[in-house]
N, CA, C and O of each residue as an XYZ file, in Angstrom:
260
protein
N      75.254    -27.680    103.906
C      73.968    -27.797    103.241
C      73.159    -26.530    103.533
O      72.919    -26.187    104.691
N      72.741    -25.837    102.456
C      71.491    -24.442    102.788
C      70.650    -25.075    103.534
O      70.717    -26.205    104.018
N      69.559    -23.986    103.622
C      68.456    -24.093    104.845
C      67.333    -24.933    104.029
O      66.643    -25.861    104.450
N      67.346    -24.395    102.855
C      66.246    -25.029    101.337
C      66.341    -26.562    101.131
O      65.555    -27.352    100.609
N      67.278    -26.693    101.577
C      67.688    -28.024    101.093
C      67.424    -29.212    102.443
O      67.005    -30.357    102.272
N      67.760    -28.641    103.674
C      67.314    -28.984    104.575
C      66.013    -29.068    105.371
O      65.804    -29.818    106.324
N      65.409    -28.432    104.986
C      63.824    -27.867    105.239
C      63.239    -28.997    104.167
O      62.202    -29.469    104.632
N      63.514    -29.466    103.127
C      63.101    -30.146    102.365
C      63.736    -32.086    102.922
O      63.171    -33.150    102.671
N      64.554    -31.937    103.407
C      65.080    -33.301    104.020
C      63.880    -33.530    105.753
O      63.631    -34.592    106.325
N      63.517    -32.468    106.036
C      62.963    -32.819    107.275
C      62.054    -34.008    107.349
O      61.821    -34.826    108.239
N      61.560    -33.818    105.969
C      60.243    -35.244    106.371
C      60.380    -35.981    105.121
O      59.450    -36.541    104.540
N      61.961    -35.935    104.630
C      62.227    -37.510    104.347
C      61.859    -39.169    105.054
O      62.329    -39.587    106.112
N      61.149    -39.725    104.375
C      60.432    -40.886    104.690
C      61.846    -41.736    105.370
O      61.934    -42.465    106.357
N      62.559    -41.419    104.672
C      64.052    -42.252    105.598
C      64.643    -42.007    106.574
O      65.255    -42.801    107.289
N      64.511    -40.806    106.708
C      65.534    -39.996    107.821
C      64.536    -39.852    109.248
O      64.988    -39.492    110.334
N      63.341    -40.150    109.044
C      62.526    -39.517    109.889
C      62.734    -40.353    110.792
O      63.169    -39.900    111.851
N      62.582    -41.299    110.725
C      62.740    -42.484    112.348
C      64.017    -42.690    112.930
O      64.293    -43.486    113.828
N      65.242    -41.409    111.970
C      66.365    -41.473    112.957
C      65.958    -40.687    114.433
O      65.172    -39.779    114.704
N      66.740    -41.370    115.097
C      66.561    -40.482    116.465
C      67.128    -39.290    116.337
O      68.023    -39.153    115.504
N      66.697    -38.173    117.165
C      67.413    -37.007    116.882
C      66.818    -36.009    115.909
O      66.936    -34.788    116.009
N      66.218    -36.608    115.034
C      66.232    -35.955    113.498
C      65.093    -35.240    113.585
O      65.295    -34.105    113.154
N      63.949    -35.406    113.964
C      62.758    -34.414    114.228
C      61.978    -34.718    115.325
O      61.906    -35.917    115.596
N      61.210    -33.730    116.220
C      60.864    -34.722    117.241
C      59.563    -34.697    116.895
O      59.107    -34.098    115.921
N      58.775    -35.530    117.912
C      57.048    -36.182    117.424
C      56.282    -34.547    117.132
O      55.752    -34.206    116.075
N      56.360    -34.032    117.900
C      55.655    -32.591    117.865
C      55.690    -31.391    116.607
O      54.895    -30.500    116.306
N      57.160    -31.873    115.971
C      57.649    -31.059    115.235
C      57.108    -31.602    113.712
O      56.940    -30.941    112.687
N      56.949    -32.718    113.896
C      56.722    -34.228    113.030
C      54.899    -33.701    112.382
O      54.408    -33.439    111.283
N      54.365    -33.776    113.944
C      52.973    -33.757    113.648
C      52.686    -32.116    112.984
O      52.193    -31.999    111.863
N      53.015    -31.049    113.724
C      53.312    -29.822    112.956
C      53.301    -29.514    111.517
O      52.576    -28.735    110.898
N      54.550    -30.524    110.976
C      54.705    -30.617    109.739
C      53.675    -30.882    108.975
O      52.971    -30.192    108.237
N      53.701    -32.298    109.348
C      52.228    -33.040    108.833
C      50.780    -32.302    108.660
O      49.939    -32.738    107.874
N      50.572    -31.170    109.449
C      49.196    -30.688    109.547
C      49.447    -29.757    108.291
O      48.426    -29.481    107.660
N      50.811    -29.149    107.756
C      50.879    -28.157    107.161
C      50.519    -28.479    105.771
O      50.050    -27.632    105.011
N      50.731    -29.667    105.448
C      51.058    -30.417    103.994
C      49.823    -30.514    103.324
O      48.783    -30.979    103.790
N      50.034    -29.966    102.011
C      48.725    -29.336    101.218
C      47.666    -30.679    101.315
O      48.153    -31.464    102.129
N      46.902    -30.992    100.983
C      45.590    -31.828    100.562
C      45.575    -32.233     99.255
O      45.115    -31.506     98.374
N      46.125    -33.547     98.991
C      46.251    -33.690     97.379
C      45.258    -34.843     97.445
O      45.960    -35.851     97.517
N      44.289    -35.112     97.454
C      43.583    -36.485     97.965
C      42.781    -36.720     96.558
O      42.473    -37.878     96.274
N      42.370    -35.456     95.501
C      41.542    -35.051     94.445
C      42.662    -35.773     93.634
O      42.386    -35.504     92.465
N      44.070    -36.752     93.648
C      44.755    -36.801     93.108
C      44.963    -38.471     92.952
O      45.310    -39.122     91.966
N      44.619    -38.893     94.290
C      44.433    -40.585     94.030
C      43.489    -40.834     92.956
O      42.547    -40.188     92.498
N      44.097    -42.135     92.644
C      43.760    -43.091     91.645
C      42.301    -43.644     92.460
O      42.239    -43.987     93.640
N      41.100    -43.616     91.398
C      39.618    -43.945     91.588
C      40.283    -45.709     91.963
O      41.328    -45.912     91.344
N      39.907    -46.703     92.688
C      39.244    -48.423     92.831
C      37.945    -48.680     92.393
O      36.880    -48.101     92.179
N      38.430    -49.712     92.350
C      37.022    -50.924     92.044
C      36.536    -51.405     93.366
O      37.223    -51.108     94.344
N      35.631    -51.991     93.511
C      35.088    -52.705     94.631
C      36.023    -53.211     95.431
O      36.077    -53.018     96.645
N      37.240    -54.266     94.391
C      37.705    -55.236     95.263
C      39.108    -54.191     96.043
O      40.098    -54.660     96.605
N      38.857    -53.027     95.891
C      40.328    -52.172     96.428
C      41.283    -51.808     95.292
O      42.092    -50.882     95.336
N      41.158    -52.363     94.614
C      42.654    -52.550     93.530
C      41.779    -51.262     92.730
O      40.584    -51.012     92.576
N      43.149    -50.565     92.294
C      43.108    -49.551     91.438
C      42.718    -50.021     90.039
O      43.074    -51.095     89.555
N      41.923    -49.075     89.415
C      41.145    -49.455     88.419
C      42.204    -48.401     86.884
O      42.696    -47.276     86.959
N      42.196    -49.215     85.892
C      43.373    -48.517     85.438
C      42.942    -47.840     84.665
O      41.737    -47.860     84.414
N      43.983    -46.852     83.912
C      43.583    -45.422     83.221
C      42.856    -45.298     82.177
O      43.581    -45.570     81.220
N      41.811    -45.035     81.824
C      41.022    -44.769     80.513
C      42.021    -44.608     79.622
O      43.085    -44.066     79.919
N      41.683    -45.175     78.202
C      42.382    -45.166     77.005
C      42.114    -43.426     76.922
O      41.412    -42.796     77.713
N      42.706    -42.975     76.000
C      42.643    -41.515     75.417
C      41.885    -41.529     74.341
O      41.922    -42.557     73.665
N      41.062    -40.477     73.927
C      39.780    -40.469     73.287
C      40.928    -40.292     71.756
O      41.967    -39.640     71.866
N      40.693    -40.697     70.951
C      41.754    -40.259     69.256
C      41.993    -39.354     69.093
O      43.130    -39.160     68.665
N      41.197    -38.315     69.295
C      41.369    -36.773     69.027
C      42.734    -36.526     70.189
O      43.793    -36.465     69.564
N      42.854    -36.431     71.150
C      44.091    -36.620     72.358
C      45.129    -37.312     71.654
O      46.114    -36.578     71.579
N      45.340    -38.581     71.031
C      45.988    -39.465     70.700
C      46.516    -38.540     69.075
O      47.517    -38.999     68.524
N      46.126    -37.848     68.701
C      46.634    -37.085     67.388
C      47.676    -36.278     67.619
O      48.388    -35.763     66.756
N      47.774    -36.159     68.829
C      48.937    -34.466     68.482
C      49.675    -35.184     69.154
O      50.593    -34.403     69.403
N      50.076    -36.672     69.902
C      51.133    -37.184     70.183
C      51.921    -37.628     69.023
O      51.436    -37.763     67.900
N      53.037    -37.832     69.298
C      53.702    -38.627     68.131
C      54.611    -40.312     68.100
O      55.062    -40.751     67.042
């Protein structure tokens, strides 16, 4: 396996709680590096639950097919 490919397996959600596989330090490291996508969650309602996607205005809805 390349290095690309492995570097990308490091903080597989599956692999991570093998033993061996990364240690806590290396773990948290990672973690600090990982961009900020937070501008990317889905807005809630009061009760928690995700509030679902605005229809598309018609003009948007024209150049689909």
């Amino acid at each position: 396996m390349d290095r690309n490919a492995m570097a990308q397996l490091r903080l597989d959600r599956r692999l991570i709680k093998r033993r061996g596989w990364i240690s806590g330090e290396a773990l948290e490291r990672e973690l600090e590096q990982l961009p900020d996508v937070s501008h990317k969650a889905a807005p809630q309602d009061e009760s928690g639950a995700p509030r679902p996607a605005a229809e598309p205005e018609p003009s948007e809805r024209a150049g689909q097919g």
